[in-house]
N, C-alpha and C positions, 0 to 999 in steps of 0.2 A: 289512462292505463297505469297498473299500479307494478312499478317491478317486484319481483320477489324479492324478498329480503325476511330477515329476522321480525322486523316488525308486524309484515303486514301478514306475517302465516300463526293461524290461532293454534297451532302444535304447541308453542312454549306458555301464550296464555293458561289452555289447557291443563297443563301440565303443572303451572303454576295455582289453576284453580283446585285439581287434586290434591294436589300438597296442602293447601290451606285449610280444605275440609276433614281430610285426614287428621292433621294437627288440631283443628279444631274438634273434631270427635274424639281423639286422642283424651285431652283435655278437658273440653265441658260437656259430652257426652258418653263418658265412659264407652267409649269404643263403638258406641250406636251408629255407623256411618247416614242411614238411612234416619235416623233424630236429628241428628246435627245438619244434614241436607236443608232436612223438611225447616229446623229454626235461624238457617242460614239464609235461605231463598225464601223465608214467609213475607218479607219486607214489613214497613213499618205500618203500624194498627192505630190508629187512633181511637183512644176512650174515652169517651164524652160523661161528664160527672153531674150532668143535671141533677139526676136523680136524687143522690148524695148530699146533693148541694139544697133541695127543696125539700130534703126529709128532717137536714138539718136547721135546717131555718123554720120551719113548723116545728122541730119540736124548742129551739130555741124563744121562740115565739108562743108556743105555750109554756114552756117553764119561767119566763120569764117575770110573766104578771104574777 
């Protein structure tokens, strides 16, 4: 059993977590609260460069010869 306390009540995280998006939409979303959400909570995307990578290698492989 967990006593109550400061830590284990999500009120101040919360609260903590508004303030941050706020300030962050403030800042890199020009006020968009619902942009800065969506690119705060999108988590991280990994981009695979195959493509890139074997477009440049054929064409470095034919300009080569």
């Amino acid at each position: 059993k967990i006593e109550p306390s400061a830590i284990s009540s999500g009120a101040r995280l919360d609260a903590m977590l508004r303030e941050m998006e706020d300030l962050f939409a403030a800042r890199f979303a020009r006020g968009d609260k619902k942009r800065a959400q969506a690119r705060l909570r999108s988590g991280a995307t990994h981009k695979s460069h195959h493509f890139s990578t074997f477009r440049s290698g054929l064409l470095l492989g034919l300009g080569v010869p």
